[in-house]
FIDOKOL-433124 format. One record per residue (C-alpha): residue number from 1; x, y, z. Coordinates in pm, 1 decimal, m for minus. Layout:
residues N
<NUM,<X,Y,Z>>
...
end
This chain:
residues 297
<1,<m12596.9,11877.9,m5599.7>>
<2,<m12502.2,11835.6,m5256.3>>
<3,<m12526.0,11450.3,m5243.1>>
<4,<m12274.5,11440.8,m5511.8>>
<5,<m12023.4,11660.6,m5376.9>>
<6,<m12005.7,11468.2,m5058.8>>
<7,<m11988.9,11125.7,m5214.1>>
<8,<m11697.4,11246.0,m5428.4>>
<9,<m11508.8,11413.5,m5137.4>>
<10,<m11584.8,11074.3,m4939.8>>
<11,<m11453.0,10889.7,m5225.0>>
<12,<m11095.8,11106.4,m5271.9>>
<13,<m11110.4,11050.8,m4872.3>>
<14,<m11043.3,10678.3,m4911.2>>
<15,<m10829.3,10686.4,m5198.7>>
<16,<m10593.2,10904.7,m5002.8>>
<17,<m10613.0,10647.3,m4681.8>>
<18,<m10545.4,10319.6,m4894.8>>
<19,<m10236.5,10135.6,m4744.6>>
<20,<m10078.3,9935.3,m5055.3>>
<21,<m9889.9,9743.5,m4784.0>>
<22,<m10201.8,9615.7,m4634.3>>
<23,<m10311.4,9548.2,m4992.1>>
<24,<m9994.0,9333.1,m5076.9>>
<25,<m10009.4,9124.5,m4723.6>>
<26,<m10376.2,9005.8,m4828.6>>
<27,<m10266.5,8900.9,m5152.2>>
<28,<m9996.2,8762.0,m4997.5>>
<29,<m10219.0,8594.1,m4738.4>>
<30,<m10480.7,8466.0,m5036.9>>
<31,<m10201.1,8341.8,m5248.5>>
<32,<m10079.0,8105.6,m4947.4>>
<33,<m10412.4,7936.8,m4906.9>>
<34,<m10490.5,7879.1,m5234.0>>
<35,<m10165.4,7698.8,m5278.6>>
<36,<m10222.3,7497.7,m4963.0>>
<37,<m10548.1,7420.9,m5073.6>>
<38,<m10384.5,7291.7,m5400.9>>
<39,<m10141.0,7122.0,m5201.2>>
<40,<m10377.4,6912.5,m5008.4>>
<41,<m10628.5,6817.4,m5299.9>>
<42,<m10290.8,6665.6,m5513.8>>
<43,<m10098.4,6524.8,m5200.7>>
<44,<m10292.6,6448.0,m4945.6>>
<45,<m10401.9,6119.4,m5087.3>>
<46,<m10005.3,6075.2,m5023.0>>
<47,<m10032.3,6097.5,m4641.3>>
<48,<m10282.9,5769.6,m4588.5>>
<49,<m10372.8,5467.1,m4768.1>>
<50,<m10645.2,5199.4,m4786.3>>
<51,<m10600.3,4831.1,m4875.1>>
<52,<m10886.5,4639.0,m5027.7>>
<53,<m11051.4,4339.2,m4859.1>>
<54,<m10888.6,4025.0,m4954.2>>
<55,<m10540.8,4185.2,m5041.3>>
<56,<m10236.4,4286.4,m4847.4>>
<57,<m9981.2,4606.6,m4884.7>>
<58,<m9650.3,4607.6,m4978.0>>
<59,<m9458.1,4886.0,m4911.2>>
<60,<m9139.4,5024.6,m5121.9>>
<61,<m8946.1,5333.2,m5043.7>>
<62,<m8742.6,5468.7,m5370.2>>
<63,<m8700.8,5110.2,m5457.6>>
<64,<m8646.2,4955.6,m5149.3>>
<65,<m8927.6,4694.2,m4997.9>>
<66,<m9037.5,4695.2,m4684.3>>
<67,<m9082.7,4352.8,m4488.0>>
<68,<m9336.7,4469.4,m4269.9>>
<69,<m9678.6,4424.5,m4482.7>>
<70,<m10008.2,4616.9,m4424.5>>
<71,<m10348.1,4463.3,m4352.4>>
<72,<m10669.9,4532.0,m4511.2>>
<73,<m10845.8,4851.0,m4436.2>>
<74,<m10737.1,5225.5,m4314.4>>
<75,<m10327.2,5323.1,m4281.7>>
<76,<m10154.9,5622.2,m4248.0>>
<77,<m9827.1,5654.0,m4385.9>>
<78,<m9512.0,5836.7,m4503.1>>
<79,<m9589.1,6081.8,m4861.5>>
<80,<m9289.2,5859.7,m5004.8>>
<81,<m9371.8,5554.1,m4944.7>>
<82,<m9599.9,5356.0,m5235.8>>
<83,<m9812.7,5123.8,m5125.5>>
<84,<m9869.5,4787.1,m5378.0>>
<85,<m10192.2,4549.5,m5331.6>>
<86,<m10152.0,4165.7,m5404.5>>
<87,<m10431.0,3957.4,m5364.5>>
<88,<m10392.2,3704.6,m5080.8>>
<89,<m10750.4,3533.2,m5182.0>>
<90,<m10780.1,3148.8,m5308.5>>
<91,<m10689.8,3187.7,m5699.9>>
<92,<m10682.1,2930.6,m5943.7>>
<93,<m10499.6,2833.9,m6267.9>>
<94,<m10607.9,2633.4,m6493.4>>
<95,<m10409.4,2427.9,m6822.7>>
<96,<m10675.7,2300.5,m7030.2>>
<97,<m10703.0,2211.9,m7414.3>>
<98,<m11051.5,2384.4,m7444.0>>
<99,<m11025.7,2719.1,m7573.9>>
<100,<m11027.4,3018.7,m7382.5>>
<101,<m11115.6,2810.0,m7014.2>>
<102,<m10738.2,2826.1,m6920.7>>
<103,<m10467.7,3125.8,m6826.1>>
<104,<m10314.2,3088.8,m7139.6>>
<105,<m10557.4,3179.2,m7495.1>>
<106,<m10575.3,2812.1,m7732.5>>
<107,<m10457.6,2460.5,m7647.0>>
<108,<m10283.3,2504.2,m7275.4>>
<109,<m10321.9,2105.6,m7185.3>>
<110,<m10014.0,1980.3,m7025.9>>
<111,<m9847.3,1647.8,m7276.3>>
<112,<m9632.5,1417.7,m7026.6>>
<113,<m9495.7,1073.4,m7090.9>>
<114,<m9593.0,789.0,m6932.5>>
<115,<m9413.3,465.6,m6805.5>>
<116,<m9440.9,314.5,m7130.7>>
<117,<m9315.6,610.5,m7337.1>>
<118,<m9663.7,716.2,m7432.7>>
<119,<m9834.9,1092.9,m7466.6>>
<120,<m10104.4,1174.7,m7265.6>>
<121,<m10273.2,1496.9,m7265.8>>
<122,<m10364.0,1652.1,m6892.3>>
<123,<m10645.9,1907.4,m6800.0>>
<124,<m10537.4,2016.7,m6475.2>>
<125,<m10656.9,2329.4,m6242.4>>
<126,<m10458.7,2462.8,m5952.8>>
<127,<m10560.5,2613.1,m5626.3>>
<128,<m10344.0,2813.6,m5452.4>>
<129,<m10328.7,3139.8,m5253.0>>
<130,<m10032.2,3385.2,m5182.8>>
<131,<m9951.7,3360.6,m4787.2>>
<132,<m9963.0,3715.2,m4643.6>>
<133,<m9675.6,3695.4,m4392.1>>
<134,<m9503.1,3633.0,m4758.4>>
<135,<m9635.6,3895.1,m4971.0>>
<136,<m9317.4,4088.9,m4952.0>>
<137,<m9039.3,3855.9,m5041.8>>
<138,<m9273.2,3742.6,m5326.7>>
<139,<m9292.4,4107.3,m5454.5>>
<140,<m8910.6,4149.9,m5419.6>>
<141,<m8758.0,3812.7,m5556.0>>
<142,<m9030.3,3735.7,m5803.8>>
<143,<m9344.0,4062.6,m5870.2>>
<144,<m9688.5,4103.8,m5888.0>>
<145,<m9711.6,3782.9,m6193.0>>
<146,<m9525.7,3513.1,m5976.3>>
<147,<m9824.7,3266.7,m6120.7>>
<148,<m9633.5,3295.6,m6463.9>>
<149,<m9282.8,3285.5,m6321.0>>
<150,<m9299.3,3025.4,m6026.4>>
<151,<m9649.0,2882.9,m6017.5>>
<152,<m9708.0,2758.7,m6400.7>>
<153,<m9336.4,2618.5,m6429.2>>
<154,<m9360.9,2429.5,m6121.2>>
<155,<m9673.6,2265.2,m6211.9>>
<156,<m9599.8,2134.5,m6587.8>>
<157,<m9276.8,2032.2,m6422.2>>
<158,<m9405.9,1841.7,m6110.5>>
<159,<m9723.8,1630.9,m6350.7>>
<160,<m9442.2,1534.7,m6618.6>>
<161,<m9255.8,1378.3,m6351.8>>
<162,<m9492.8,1219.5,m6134.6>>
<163,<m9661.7,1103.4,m6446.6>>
<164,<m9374.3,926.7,m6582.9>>
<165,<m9420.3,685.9,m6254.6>>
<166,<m9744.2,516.7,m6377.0>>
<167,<m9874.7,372.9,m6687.6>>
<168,<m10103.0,530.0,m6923.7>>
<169,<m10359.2,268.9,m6778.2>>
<170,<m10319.0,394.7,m6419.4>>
<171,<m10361.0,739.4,m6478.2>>
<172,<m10663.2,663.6,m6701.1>>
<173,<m10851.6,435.4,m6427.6>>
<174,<m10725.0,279.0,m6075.7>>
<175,<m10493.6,477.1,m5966.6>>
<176,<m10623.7,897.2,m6092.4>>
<177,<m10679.3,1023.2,m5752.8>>
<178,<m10350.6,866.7,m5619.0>>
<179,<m10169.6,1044.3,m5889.1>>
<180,<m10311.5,1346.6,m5795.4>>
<181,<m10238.9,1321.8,m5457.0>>
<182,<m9836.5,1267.4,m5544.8>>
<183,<m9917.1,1595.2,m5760.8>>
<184,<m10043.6,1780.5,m5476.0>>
<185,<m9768.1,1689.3,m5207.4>>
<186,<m9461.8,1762.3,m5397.2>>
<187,<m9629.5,2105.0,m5589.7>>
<188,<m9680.4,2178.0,m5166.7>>
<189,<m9277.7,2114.3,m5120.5>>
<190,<m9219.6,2288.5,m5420.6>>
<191,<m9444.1,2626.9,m5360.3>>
<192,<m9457.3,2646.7,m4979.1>>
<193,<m9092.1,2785.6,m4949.1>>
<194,<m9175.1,3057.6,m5196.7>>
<195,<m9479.2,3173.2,m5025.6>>
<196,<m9728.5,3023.6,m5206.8>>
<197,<m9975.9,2766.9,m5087.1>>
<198,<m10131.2,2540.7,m5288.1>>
<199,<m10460.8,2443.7,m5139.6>>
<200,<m10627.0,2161.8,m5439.2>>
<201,<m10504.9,2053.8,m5726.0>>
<202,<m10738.1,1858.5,m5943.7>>
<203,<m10683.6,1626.7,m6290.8>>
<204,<m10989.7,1744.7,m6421.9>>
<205,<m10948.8,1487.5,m6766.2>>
<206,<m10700.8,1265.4,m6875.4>>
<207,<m10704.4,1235.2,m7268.3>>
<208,<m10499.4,922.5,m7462.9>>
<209,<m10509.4,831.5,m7808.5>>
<210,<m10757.8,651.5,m7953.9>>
<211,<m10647.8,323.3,m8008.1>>
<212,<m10486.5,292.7,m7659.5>>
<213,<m10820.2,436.8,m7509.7>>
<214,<m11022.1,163.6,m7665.1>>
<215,<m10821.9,m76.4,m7570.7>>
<216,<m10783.0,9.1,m7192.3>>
<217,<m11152.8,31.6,m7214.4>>
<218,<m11171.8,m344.6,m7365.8>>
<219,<m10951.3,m452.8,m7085.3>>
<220,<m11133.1,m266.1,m6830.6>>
<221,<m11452.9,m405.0,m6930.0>>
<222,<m11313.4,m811.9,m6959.7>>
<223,<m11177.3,m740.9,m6620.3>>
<224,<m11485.2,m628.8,m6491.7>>
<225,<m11672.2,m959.8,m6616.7>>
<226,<m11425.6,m1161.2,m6482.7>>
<227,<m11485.2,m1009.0,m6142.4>>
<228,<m11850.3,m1009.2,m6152.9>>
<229,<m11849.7,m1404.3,m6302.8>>
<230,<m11568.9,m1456.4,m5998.0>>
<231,<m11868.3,m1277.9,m5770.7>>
<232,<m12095.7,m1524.7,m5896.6>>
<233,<m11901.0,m1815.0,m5844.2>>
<234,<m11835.9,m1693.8,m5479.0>>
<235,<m12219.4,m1682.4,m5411.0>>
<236,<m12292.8,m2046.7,m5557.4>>
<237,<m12018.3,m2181.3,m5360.6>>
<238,<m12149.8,m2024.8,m5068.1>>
<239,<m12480.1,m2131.6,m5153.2>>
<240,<m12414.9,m2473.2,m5165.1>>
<241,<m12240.7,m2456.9,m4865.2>>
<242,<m12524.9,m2343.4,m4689.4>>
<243,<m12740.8,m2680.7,m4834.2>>
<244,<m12462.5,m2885.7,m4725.6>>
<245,<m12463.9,m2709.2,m4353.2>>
<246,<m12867.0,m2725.9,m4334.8>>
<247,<m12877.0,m3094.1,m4474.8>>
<248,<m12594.6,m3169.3,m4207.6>>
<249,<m12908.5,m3024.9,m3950.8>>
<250,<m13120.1,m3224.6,m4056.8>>
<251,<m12980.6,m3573.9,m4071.1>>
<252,<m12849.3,m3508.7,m3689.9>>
<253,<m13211.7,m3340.4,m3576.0>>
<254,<m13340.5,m3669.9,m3787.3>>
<255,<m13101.1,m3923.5,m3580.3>>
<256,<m13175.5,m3701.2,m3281.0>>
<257,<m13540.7,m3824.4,m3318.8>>
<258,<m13513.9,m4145.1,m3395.0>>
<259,<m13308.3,m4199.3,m3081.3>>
<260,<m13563.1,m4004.3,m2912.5>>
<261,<m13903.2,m4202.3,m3053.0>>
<262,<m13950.4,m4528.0,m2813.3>>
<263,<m14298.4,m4733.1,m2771.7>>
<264,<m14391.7,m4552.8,m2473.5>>
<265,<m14377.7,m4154.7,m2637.8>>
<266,<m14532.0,m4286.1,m2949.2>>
<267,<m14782.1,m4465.0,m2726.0>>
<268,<m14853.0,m4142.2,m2537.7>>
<269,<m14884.4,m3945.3,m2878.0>>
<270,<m15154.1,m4167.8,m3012.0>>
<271,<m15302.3,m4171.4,m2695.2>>
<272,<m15324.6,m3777.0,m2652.5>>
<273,<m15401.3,m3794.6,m3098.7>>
<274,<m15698.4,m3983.9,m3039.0>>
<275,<m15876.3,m3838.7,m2668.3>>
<276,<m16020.8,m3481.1,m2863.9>>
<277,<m16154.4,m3667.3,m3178.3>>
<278,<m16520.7,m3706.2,m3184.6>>
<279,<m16668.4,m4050.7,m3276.5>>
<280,<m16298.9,m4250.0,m3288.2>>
<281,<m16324.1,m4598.7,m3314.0>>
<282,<m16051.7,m4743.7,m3181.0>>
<283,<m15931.9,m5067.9,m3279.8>>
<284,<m15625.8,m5291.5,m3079.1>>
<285,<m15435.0,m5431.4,m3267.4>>
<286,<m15159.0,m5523.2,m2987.3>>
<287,<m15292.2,m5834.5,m2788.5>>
<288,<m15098.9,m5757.1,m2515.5>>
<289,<m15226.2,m5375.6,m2453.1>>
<290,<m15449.4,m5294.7,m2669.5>>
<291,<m15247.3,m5025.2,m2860.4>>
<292,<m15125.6,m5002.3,m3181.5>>
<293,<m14835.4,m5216.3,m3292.3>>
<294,<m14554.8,m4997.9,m3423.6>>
<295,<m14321.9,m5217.5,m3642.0>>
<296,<m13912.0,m5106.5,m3640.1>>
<297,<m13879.6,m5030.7,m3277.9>>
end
């Protein structure tokens, strides 16, 4: 009974010394942190960026673009400012007629003209990569799909009119990889001014119609006879100019000889022919010397 009547004088003890301003400061003091704690988990993503390997930042402040851009990795920044990746890796695009291997979905092949007024159909892929130093104008005069705006236009535009500078039979044989190469310098002039360079391009298949196709083909393959029967006649000719050169040799080592074979060598040859041989019987038949009489000389 005594317990109790101390632990309920203790209690009306505190309850007469609470301090409701001390009270309302800690609330006060709690409410604070919590909303700085709220603060920092929603903003503070705001005060620092990071830009992914392989792409650059563009910044924009309440619609205005920065020309400074930012680097791959760790940044700190202003709250305000956003901060825009665009990829400054090789990228390609591709106009093909297969389905689904180009930008575009169905039939993307390029059609040009050629010299003689005839359609050809063009697979072509482009490789290109957006110059960092150039990320920003890019983002400002064109956006983030500047392949659709600048890149694709340029390129149908640029094959139609280097293509129009050959004939079909060019493009389809001899001359391919010089009309890519025309391709690839003036899509260079075109792009590199914009911030864009173009790295490769490559005509990946050249498609005519039929009959035409057949008929280069015919022509290519006559042409080819004609050279290898020309190749043949080249290597007779120089065959028998080789005979005539070795049977030139021999007639002048032949008169070289003749000159060359008086009595006295041929004397001395049957003389050294006949002192090794066993059991020679030697018979004169010169009355003069003894030696053999060689008729002609």
């Amino acid at each position: 009974m005594g317990r109790l009547q101390i632990g309920i004088c203790d209690c009306y003890f505190r309850m007469q010394t609470f301090d409701p301003s001390k009270f309302k400061r800690y609330i006060k003091r709690y409410i604070v942190l919590l909303v700085l704690i709220f603060f920092l988990f929603v903003f503070g993503s705001s005060f620092w960026t990071v830009v992914s390997t392989g792409h650059v930042g563009v910044k924009t402040l309440f619609g205005k673009v920065y020309d400074e851009e930012v680097s791959s990795g760790f940044h700190l920044k202003n709250p305000f400012v956003r901060v825009t990746e665009m990829s400054v890796r090789t990228e390609d695009y591709t106009m093909s007629m297969a389905q689904g291997e180009g930008e575009k979905t169905g039939q993307d092949a390029i059609t040009a003209l050629t010299k003689e007024g005839l359609n050809v159909d063009l697979d072509i892929t482009v490789l290109y990569r957006l110059a960092e130093e150039h990320a920003s104008d890019v983002y400002r005069d064109v956006g983030r799909m500047y392949d659709d705006v600048v890149i694709r236009p340029q390129i149908r535009s640029t094959i139609r009119e280097i293509i129009a500078r050959y004939s079909a039979k060019d493009i389809y044989s001899e001359k391919r990889g010089e009309v890519t190469a025309q391709i690839l310098e003036v899509l260079r002039t075109k792009l590199s001014p914009r911030g864009i360079e173009v790295e490769d391009m490559l005509l990946r298949n050249v498609v005519l119609p039929a009959k035409l196709a057949n008929s280069i083909e015919e022509k290519l393959q006559a042409e080819q006879e004609a050279e290898r029967y020309e190749f043949l006649l080249q290597v007779e000719e120089k065959e028998a100019e080789r005979k005539r050169v070795a049977a030139e040799g021999q007639r002048d080592a032949q008169q070289i000889i003749n000159q060359s074979l008086t009595v006295r060598y041929l004397e001395y040859l049957y003389i050294e022919s006949l002192k090794d041989r066993a059991g020679t019987i030697y018979v004169p038949t010169n009355p003069n010397n003894g030696m053999p009489l060689f008729r002609g000389l």
